[in-house]
N, CA, C and O atoms as CSV, one atom per row, in Angstrom:
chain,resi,resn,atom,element,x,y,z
A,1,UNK,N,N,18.795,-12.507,-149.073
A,1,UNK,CA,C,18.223,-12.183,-147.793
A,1,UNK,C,C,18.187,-13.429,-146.921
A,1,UNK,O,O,17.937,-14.570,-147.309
A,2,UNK,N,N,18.509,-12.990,-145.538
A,2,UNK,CA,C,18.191,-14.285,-144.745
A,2,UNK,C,C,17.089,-14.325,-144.899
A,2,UNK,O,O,16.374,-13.769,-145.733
A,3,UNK,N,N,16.709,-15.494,-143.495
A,3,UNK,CA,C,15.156,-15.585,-143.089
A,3,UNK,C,C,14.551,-15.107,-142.126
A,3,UNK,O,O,15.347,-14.910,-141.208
A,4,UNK,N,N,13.758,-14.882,-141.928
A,4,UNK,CA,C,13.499,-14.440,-140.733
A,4,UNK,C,C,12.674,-15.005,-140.018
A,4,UNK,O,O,12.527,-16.206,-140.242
A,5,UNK,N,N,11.745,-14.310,-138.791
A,5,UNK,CA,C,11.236,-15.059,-137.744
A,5,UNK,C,C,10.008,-15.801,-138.314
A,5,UNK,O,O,9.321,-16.495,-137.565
A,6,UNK,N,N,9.739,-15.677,-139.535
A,6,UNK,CA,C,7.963,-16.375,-139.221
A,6,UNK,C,C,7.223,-15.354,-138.418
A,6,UNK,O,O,7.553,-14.404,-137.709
A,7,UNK,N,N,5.847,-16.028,-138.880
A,7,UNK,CA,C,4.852,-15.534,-137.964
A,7,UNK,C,C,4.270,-16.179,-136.612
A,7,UNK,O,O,4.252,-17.378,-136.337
A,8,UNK,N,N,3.817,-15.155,-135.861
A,8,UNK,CA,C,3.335,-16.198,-134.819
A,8,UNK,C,C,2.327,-15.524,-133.768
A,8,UNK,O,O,2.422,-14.615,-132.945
A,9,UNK,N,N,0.934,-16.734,-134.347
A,9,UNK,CA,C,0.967,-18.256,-135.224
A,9,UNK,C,C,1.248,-18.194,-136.351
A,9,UNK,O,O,0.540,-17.381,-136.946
A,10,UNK,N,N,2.207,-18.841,-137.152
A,10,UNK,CA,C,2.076,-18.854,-138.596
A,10,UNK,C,C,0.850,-18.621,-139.602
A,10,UNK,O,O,-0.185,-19.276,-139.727
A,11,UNK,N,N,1.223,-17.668,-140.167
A,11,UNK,CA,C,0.368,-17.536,-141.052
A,11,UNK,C,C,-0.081,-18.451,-142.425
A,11,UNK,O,O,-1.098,-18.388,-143.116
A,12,UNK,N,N,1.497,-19.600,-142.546
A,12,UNK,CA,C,1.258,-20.522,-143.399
A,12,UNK,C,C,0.919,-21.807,-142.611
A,12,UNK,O,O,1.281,-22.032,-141.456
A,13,UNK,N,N,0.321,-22.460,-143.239
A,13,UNK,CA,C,0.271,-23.900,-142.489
A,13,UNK,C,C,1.409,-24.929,-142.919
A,13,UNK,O,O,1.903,-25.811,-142.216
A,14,UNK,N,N,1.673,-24.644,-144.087
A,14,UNK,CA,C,3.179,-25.844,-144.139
A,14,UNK,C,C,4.595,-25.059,-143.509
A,14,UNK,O,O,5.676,-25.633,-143.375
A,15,UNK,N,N,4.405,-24.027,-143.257
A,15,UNK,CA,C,5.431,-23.857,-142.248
A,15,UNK,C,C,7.099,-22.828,-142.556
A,15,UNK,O,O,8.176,-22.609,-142.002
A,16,UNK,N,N,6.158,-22.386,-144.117
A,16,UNK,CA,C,7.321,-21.206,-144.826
A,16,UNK,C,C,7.245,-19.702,-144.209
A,16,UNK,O,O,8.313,-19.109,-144.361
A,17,UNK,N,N,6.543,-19.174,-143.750
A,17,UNK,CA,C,6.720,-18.143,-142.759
A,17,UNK,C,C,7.980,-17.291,-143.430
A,17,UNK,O,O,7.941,-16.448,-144.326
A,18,UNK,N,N,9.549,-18.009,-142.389
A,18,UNK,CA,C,10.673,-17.447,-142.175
A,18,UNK,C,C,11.205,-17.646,-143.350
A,18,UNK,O,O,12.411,-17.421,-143.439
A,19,UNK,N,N,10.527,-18.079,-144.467
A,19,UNK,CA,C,10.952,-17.252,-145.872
A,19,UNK,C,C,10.505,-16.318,-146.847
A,19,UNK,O,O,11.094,-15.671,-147.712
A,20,UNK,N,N,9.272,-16.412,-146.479
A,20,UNK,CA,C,8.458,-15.684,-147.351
A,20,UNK,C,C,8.367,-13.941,-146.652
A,20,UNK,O,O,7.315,-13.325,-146.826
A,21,UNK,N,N,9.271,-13.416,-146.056
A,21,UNK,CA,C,9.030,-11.999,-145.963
A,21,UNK,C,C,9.356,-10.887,-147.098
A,21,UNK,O,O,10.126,-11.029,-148.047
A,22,UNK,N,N,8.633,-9.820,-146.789
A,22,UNK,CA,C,8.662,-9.109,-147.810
A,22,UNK,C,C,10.255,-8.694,-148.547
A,22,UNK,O,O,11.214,-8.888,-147.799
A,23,UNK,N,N,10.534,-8.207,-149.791
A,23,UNK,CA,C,11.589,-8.036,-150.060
A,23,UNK,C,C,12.026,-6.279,-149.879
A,23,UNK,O,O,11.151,-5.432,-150.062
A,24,UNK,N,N,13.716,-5.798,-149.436
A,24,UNK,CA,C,14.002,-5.208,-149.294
A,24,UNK,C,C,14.271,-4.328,-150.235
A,24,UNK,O,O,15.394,-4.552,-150.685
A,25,UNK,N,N,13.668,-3.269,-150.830
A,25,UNK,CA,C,13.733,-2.558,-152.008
A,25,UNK,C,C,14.498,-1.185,-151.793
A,25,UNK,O,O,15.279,-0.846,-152.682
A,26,UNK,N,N,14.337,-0.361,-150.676
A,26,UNK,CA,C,14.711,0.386,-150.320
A,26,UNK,C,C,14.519,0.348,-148.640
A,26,UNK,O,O,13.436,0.013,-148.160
A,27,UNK,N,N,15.544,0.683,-147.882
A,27,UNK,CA,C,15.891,0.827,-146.038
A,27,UNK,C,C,15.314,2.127,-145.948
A,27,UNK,O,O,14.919,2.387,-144.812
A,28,UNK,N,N,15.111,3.203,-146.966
A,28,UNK,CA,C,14.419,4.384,-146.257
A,28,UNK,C,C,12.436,4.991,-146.443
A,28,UNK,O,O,11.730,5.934,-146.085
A,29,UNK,N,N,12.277,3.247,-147.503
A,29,UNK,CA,C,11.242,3.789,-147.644
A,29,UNK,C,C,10.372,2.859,-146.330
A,29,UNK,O,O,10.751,1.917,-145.632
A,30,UNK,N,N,9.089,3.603,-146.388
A,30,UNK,CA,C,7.994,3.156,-145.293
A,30,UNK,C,C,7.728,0.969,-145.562
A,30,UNK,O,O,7.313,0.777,-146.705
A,31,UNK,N,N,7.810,0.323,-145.180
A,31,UNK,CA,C,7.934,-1.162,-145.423
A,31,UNK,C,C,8.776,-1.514,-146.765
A,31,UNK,O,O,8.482,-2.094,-147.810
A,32,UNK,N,N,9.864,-0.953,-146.305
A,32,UNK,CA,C,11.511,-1.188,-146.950
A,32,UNK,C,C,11.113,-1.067,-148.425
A,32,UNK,O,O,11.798,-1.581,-149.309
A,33,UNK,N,N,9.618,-0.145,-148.755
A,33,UNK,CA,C,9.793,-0.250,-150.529
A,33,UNK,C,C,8.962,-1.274,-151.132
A,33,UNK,O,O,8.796,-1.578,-152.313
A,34,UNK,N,N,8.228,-1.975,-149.503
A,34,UNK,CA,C,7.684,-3.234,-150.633
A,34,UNK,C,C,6.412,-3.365,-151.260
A,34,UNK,O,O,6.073,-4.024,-152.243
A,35,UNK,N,N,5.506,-2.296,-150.182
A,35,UNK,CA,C,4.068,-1.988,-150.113
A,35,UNK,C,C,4.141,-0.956,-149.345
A,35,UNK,O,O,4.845,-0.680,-148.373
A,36,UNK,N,N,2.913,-0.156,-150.184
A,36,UNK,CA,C,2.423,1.151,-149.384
A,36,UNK,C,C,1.275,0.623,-147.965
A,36,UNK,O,O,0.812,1.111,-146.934
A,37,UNK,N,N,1.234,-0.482,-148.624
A,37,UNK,CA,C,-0.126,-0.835,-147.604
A,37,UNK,C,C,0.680,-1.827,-146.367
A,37,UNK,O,O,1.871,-1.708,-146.076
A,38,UNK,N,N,-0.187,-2.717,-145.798
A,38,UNK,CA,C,0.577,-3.366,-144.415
A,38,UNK,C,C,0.562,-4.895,-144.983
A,38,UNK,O,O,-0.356,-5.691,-145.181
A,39,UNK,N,N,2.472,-4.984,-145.220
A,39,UNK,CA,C,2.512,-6.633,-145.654
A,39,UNK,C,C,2.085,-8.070,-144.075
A,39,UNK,O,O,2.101,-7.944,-142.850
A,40,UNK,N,N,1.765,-9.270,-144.995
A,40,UNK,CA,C,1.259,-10.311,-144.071
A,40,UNK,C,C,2.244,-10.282,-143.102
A,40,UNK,O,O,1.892,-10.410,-141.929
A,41,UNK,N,N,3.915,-10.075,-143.492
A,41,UNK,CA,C,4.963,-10.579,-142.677
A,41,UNK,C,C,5.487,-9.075,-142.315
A,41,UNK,O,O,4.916,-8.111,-142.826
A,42,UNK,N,N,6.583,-8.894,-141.424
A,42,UNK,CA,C,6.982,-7.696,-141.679
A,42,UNK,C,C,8.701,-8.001,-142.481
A,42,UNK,O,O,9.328,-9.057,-142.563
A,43,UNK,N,N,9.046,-6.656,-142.956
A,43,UNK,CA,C,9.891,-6.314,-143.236
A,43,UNK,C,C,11.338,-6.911,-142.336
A,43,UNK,O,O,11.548,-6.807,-141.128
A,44,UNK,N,N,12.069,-7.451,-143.226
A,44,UNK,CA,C,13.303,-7.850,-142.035
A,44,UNK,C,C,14.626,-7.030,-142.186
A,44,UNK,O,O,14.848,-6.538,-143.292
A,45,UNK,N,N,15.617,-6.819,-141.071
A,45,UNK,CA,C,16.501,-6.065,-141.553
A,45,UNK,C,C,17.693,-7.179,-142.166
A,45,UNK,O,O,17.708,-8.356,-141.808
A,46,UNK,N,N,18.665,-6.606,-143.131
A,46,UNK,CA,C,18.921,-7.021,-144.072
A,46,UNK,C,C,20.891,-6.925,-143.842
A,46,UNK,O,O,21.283,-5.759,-143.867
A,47,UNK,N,N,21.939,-7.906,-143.656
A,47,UNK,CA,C,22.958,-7.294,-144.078
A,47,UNK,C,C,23.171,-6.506,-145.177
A,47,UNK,O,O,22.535,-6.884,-146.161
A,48,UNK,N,N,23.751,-5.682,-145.313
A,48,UNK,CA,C,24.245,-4.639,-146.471
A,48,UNK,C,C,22.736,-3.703,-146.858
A,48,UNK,O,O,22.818,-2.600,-147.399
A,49,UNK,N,N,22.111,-3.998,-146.686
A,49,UNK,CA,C,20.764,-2.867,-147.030
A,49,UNK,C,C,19.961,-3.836,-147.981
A,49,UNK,O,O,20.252,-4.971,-148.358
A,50,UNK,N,N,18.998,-3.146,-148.222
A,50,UNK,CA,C,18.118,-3.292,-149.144
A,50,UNK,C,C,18.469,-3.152,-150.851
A,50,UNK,O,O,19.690,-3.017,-150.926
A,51,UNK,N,N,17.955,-3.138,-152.016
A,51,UNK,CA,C,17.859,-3.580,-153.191
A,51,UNK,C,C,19.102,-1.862,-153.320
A,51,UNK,O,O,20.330,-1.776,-153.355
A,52,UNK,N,N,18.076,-0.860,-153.352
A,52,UNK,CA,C,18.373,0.436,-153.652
A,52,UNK,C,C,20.164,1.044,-152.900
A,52,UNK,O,O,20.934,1.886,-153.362
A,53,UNK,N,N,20.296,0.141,-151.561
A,53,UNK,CA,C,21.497,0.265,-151.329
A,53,UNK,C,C,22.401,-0.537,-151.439
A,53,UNK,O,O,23.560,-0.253,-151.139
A,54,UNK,N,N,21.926,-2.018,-152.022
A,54,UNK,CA,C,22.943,-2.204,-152.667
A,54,UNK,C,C,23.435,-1.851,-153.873
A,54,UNK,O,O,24.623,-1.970,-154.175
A,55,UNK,N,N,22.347,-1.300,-154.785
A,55,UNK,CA,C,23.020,-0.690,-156.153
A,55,UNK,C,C,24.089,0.208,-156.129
A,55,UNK,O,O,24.850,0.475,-157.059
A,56,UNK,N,N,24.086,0.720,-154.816
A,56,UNK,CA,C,25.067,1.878,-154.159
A,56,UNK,C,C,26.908,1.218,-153.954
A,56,UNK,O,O,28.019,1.747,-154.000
A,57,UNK,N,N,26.495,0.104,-153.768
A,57,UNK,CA,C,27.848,-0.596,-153.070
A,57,UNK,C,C,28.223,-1.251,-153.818
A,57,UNK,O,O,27.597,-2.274,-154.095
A,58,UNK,N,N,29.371,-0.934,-154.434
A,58,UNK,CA,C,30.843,-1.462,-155.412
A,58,UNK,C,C,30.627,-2.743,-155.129
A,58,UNK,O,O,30.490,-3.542,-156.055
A,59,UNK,N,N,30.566,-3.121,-153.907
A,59,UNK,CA,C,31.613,-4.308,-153.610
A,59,UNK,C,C,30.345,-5.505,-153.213
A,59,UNK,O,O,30.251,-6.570,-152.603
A,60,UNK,N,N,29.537,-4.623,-153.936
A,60,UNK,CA,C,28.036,-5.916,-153.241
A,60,UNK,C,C,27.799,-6.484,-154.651
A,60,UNK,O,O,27.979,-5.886,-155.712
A,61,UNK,N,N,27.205,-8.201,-154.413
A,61,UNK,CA,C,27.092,-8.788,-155.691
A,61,UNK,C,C,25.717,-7.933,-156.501
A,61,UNK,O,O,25.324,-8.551,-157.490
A,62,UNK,N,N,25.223,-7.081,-156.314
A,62,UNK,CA,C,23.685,-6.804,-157.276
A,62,UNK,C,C,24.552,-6.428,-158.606
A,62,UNK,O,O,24.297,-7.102,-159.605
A,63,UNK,N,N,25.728,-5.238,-158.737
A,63,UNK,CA,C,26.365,-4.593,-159.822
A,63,UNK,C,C,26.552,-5.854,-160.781
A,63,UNK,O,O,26.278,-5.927,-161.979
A,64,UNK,N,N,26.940,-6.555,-160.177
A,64,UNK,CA,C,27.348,-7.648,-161.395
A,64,UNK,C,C,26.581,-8.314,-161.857
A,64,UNK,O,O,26.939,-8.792,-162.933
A,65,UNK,N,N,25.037,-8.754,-161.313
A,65,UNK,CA,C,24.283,-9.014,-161.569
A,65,UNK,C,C,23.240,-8.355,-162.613
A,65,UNK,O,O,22.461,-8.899,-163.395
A,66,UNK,N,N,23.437,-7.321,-162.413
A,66,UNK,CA,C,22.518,-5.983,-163.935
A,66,UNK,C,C,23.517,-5.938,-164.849
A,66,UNK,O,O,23.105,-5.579,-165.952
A,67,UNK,N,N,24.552,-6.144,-164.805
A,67,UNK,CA,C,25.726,-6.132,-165.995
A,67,UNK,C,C,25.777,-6.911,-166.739
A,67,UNK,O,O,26.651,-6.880,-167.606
């Protein structure tokens, strides 16, 4: 995943923000899969999708990675 915007004001004080967003588990669920409840950061959008769509895609590195 890239990074994304941070918060603002940051919610961290040393200044990790635009890494620490939530992770993409699924693109169709309500906060991409990560929490039912409301994460600190939001959700970022993702080349190729989230966790659940990349398991979908041949040609994305996750397959080779569970193998």
């Amino acid at each position: 995943m890239a990074d994304g915007p941070g918060g603002d004001p940051p919610y961290d004080r040393v200044g990790r923000d635009c890494h620490r967003h939530p992770m993409r588990w699924d693109d169709g669920a309500p906060q991409a899969g990560f929490t039912s409840g409301h994460p600190w950061l939001p959700a970022i959008d993702v080349s190729g999708g989230g966790v659940a769509q990349e398991e979908r895609d041949g040609d994305s590195v996750l397959p080779y990675i569970a193998t």
